[in-house]
C-alpha positions in Angstrom: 127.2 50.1 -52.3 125.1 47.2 -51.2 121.3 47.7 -52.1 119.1 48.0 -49.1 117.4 45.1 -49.8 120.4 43.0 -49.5 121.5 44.9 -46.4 122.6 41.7 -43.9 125.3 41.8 -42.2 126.0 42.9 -38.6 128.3 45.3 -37.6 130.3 44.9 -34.2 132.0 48.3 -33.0 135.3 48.0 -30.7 136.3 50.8 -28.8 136.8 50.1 -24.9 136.7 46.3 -25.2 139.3 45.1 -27.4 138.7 41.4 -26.4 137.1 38.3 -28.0 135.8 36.8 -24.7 132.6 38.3 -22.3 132.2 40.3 -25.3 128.7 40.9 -25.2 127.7 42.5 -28.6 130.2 39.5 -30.3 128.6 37.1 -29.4 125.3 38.7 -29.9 126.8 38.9 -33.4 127.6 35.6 -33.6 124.2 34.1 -32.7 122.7 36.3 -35.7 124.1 33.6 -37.8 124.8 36.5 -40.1 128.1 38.0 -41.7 130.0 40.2 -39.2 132.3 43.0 -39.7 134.1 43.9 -37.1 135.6 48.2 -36.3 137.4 49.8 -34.3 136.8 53.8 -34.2 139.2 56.1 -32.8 137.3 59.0 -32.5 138.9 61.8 -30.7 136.6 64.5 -32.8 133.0 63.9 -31.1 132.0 66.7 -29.1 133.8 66.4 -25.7 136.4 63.3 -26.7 139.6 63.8 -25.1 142.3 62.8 -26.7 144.4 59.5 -25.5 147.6 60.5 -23.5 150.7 59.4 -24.9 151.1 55.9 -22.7 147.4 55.0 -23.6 148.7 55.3 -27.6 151.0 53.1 -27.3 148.8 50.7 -25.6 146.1 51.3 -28.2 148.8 50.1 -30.5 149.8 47.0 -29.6 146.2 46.1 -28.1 144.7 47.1 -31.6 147.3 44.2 -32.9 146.5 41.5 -30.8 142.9 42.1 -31.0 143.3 42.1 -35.0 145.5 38.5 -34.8 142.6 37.4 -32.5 139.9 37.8 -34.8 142.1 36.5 -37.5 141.7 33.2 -35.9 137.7 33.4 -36.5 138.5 34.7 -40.1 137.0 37.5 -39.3 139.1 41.1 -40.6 139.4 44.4 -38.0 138.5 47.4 -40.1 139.9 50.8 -38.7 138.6 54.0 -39.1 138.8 57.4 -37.7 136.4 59.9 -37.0 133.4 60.9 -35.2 131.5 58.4 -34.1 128.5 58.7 -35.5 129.2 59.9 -39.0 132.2 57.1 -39.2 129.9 54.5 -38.2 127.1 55.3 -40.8 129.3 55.5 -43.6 130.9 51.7 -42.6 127.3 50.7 -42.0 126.5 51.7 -45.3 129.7 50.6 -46.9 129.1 46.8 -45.4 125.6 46.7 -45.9 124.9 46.5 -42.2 121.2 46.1 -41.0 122.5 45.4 -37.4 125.1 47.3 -35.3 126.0 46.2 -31.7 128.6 47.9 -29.4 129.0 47.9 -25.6 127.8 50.7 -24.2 130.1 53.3 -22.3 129.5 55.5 -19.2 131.7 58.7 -19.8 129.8 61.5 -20.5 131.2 62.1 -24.0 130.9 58.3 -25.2 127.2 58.4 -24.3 126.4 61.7 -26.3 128.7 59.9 -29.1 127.0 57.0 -29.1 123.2 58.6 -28.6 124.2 60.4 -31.3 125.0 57.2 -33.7 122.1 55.4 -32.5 119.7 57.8 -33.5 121.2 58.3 -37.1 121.3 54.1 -37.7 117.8 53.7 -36.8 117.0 57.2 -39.0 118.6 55.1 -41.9 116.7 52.0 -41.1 119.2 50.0 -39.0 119.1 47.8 -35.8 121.5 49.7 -33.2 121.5 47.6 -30.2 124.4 48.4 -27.3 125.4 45.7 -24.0 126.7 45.7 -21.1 130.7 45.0 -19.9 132.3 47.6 -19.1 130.6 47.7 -15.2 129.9 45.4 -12.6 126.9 47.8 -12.7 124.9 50.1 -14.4 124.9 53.8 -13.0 122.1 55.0 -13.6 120.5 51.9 -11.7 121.9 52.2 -7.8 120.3 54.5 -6.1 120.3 55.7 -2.4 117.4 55.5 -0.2 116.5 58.4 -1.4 116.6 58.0 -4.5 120.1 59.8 -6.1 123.4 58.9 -6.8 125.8 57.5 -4.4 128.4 60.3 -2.7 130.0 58.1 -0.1 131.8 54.7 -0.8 131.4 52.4 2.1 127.3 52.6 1.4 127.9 52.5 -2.7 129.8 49.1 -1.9 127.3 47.6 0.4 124.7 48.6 -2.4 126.9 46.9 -5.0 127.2 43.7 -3.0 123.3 43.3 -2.1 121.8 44.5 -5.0 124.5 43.5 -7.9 124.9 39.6 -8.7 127.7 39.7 -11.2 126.4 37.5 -14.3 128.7 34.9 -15.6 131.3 35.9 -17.8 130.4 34.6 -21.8 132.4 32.8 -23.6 134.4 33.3 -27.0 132.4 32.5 -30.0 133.7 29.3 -31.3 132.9 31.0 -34.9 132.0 33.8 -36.6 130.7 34.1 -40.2 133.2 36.8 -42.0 131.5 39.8 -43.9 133.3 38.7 -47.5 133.1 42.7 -48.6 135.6 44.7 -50.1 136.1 47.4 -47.5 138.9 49.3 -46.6 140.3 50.5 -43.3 143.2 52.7 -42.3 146.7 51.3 -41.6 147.7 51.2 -38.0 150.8 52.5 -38.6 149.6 55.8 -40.2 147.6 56.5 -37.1 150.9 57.3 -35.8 150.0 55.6 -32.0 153.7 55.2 -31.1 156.3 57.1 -30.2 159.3 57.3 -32.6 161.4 61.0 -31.4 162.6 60.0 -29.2 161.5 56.4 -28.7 160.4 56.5 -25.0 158.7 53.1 -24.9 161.0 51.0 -23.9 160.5 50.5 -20.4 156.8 49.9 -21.2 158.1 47.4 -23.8 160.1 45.2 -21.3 156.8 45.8 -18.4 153.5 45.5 -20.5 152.2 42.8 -22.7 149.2 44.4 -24.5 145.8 42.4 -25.9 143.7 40.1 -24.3 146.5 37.1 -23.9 148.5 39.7 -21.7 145.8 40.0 -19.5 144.6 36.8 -18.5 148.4 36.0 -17.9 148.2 38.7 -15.4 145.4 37.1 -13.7 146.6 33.7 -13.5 150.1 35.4 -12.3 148.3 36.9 -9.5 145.8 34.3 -8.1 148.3 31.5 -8.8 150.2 33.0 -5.7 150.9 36.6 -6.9 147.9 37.7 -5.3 148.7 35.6 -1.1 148.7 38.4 1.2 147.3 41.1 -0.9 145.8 43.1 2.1 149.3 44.0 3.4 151.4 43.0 0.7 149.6 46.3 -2.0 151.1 49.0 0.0 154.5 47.6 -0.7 155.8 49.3 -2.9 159.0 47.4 -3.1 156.8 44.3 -3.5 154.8 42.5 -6.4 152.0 42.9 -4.6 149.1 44.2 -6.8 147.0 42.5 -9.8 149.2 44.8 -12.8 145.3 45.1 -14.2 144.6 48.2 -14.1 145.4 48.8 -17.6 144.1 45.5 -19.1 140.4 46.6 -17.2 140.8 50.3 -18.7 141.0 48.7 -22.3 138.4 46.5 -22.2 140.9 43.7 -22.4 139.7 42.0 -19.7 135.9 42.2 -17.9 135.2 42.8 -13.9 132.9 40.1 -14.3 135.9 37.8 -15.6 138.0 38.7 -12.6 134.9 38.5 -10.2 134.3 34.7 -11.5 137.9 34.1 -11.3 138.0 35.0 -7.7 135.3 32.5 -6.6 137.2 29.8 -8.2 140.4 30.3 -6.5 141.9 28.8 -3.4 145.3 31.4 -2.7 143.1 34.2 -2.5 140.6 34.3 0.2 139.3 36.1 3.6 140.4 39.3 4.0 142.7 39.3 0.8 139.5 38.2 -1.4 137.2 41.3 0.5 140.2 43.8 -0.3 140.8 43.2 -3.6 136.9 43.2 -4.6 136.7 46.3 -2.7 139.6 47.5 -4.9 137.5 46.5 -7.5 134.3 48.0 -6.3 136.4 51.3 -6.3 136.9 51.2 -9.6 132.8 50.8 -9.5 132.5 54.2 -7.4 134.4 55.8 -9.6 132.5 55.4 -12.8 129.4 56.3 -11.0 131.1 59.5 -9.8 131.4 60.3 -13.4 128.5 58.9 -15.2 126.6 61.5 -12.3 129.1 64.4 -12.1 130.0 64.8 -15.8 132.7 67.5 -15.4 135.1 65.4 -13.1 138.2 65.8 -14.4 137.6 69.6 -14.7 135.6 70.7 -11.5 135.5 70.0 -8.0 133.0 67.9 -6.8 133.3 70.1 -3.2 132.7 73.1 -4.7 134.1 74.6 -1.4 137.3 74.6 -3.3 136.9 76.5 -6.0 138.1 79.6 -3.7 141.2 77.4 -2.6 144.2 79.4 -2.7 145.9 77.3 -5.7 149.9 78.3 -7.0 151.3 78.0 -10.1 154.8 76.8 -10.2 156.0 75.8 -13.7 159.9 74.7 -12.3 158.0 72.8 -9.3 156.1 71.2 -11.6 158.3 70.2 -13.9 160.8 69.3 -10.7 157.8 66.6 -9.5 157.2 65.6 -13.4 161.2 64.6 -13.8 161.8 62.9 -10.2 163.6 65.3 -8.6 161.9 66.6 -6.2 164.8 65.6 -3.2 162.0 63.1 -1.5 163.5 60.0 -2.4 160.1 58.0 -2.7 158.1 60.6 -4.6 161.3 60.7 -7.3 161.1 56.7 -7.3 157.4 57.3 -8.1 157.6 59.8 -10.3 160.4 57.9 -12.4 158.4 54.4 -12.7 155.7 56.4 -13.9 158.3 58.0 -16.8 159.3 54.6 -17.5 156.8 52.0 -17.4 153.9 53.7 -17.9 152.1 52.7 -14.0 152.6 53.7 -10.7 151.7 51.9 -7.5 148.9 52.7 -6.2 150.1 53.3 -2.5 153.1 55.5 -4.7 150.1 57.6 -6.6 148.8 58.9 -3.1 152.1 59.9 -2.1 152.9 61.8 -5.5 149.9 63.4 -5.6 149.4 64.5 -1.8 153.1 66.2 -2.7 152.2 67.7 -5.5 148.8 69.1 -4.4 149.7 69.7 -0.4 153.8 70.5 -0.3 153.5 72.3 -4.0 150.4 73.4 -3.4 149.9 73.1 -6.9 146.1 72.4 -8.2 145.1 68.6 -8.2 144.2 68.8 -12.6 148.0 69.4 -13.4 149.0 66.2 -11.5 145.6 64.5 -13.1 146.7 65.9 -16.7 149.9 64.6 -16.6 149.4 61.6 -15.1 146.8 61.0 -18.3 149.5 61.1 -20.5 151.6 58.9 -18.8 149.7 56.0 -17.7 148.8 53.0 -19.5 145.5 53.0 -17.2 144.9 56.5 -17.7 141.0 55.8 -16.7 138.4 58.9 -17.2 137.0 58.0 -14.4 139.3 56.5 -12.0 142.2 59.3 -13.1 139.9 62.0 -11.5 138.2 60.5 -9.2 141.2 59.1 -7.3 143.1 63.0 -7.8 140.6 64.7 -6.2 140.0 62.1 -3.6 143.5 62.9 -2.1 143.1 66.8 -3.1 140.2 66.7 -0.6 137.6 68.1 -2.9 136.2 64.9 -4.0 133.5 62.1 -3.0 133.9 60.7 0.1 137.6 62.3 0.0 140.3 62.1 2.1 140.1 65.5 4.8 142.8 68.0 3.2 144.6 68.1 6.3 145.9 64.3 6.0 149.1 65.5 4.7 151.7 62.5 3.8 155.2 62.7 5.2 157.0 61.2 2.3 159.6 60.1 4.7 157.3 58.3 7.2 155.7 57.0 4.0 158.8 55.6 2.5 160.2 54.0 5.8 157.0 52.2 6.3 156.0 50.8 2.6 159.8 50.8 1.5 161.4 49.9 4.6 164.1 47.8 3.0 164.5 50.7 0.2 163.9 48.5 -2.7 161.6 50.7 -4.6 163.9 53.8 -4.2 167.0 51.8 -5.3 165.4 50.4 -8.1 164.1 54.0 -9.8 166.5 56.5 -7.7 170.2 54.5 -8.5 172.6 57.8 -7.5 171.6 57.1 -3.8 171.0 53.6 -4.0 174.3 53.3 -1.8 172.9 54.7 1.1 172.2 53.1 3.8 168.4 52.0 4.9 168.7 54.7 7.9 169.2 57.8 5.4 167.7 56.3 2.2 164.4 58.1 2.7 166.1 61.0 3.7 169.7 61.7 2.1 170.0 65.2 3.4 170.1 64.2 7.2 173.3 61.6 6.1 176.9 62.5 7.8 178.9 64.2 5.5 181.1 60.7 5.6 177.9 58.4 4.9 177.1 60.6 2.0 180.9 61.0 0.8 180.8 56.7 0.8 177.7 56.5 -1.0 179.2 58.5 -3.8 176.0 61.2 -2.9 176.6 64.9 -3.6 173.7 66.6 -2.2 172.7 69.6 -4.5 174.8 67.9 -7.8 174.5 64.1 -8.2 170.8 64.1 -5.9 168.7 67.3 -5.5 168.1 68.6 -2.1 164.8 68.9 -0.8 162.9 71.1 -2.6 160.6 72.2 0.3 160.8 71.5 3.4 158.4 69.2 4.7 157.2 70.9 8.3 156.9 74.4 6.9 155.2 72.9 3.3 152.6 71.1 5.6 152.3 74.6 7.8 151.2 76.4 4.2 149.0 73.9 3.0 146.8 73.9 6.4 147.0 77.9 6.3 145.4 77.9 2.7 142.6 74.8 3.8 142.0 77.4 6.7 141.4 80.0 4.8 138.4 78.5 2.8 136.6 77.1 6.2 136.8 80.5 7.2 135.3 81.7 4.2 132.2 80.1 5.0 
């Protein structure tokens, strides 16, 4: 072990910004002038942690590689460990002879008690802990309302965020790093066990995603350099390349919001009213994050408490019927089945799915948010909840519980041309536009041409849609009259 007195390197931590560039505590690092050793901690043992769903793993992965290769380039080595936080960062500290250790700090209500935690145990031991900013446009605990709390309501958040926030400029990668020389070993990727191997259900997200911080700003440049013309409209086409695909880049630190707020000032092919929608989309993402950082049990509790005494059911063949596509509602089983096999879901797709599951099923708004945490490659502790409960109706600034999606209407107006449902739902993909969306109104003929068997090759509908709408505003009635 290093003596104290010879105690000089710094230590970077990676955890939610695996990325070289606007890498705050990096290039604090790197202006040191000192040796750096560079971590990444998956802790998934710190009091509170959840553990990464399945899609996120495999992301980790792959982003963990790239990340590793990256730093390569600066001769500088990634060290893996695994642990809690605090313990597994003292022991590297000690192990590298670390005086200094920099991170970026994180909002989610276990990450801060994590990190608190390890902050207080380096400077008991005598060592610099200094965290940064990047993960947020903004810093919760710093926009308040007039009088003087968090934010509950978006439209007032945003104008906030716009007056008071003047996104900094983005830094840039260190040109060089000085490598900690130590002898200090890490764990092998591969016996973290991140990917899936029985069975192998990857591939789609193979063929879809290109992990790491390369990946991502090629999904930038994709979307401003044309990708992103017409954005305001073209988003809720789900048929259409119409989003960013950044969502998962932002949620592993892979990319910053101030990289993509900089980005959008110096481009021509997105502006006016597709420029204000897409920073609104981002200033979502904003909302959502101080949702959590203020309302710690998100994921768990409603943030309208009125519906605790909501009349929930539990449905395990329903569920599972919604998790597998086949639910008979051609656009929620196109949704469902891009989610099983690329790891993301559009986002006008995600408020269909979940208005289903939680207003036709009448199933409780954490089973769709659980599983859609193991699933997607954004999986967002924020977001994730935030956005499920916004469409349950017992969120901030939520949509009223009686907005109940027709997933027919739905699918005729953002899939008009059916190319979402023939690309994820192929046994009706010979149906014609008229009955696409709704198979079990087809003529016996149309159906018999198609090569559809209602009730063997395509379910029937599993509810129906006027009597499932009937039930959900029966139970919403009965908790308004239970005040």
């Amino acid at each position: 072990m290093p003596n104290e007195n010879d105690r000089n390197t710094v230590l970077v931590l990676f955890r939610h910004d695996l990325r070289l560039s606007d890498n705050l505590a990096l290039c604090a690092a790197a202006n040191a002038g000192r040796p750096v050793a560079a971590a990444f901690i998956l802790d998934e043992e710190s009091e509170g942690a959840r553990p990464l769903g399945g899609a996120r793993r495999w992301w980790l992965h792959h982003s963990l590689t790239a990340l590793s290769k990256d730093l390569k380039t600066l001769g500088v080595k990634l060290i893996l460990r695994r642990g809690p936080m605090a313990k597994t960062v003292s022991a590297l500290a000690e192990e590298t002879g670390a005086a200094t250790v920099y991170w970026n700090r994180r909002y989610d209500p276990p990450g801060i008690a994590a990190d608190t935690q390890m902050k207080s145990a380096l400077q008991e031991a005598g060592i610099e802990a200094e965290s940064f900013a990047g993960h947020l446009l903004h810093e919760p605990w710093r926009i308040k309302t007039g009088s003087g709390g968090p934010y509950r309501v978006f439209t007032p958040f945003w104008r906030a965020l716009v007056e008071h926030v003047h996104p900094r400029a983005p830094a840039d990668r260190p040109k060089s790093l000085k490598p900690f020389e130590g002898d200090v070993t890490g764990d092998a990727l591969e016996d973290w066990q991140l990917l899936p191997t029985t069975p192998d259900w990857a591939g789609g997200l193979r063929k879809t995603w290109t992990p790491g911080e390369a990946g991502a700003r090629a999904r930038l440049i994709a979307f401003l350099d044309g990708g992103g013309d017409g954005y305001k409209t073209r988003r809720d086409r789900m048929g259409d390349d119409g989003t960013s695909g950044l969502s998962a880049h932002l949620a592993h630190g892979e990319i910053t919001p101030f990289q993509i707020w900089q980005a959008l000032d110096g481009t021509e092919e997105l502006a006016g009213e597709d420029m204000l929608t897409f920073r609104k989309e981002v200033g979502w993402r904003e909302f959502c994050w101080h949702l959590l950082f203020h309302n710690p049990d998100l994921a768990t509790q409603n943030f309208n408490s009125d519906f605790d005494a909501f009349p929930w059911h539990r449905d395990d063949r329903a569920l599972a019927d919604w998790q597998r596509g086949q639910t008979g509602y051609p656009v929620v089983d196109a949704a469902m089945r891009q989610l099983w096999q690329t790891g993301w879901m559009h986002n006008r797709a995600r408020m269909i799915v979940a208005s289903f599951l939680v207003k036709h099923l009448g199933l409780h708004w954490r089973t769709g948010e659980e599983w859609f945490w193991d699933t997607l490659v954004d999986a967002d502790p924020a977001s994730n909840p935030a956005n499920w409960q916004w469409v349950a109706g017992s969120g901030a600034d939520a949509a009223p519980f009686f907005r109940i999606f027709n997933p027919v209407l739905q699918g005729e107006k953002f899939d008009p041309q059916g190319r979402y449902v023939r690309a994820f739902v192929p046994e009706i993909e010979n149906l014609s536009d008229k009955h696409l969306h709704q198979p079990w109104k087809a003529p016996v003929e149309a159906l018999r041409k198609a090569g559809v068997s209602l009730g063997e090759t395509y379910p029937r509908p599993m509810v129906d849609h006027k009597a499932a709408r009937e039930n959900a505003l029966s139970a919403y009635k009965s908790i308004r009259n239970a005040d």
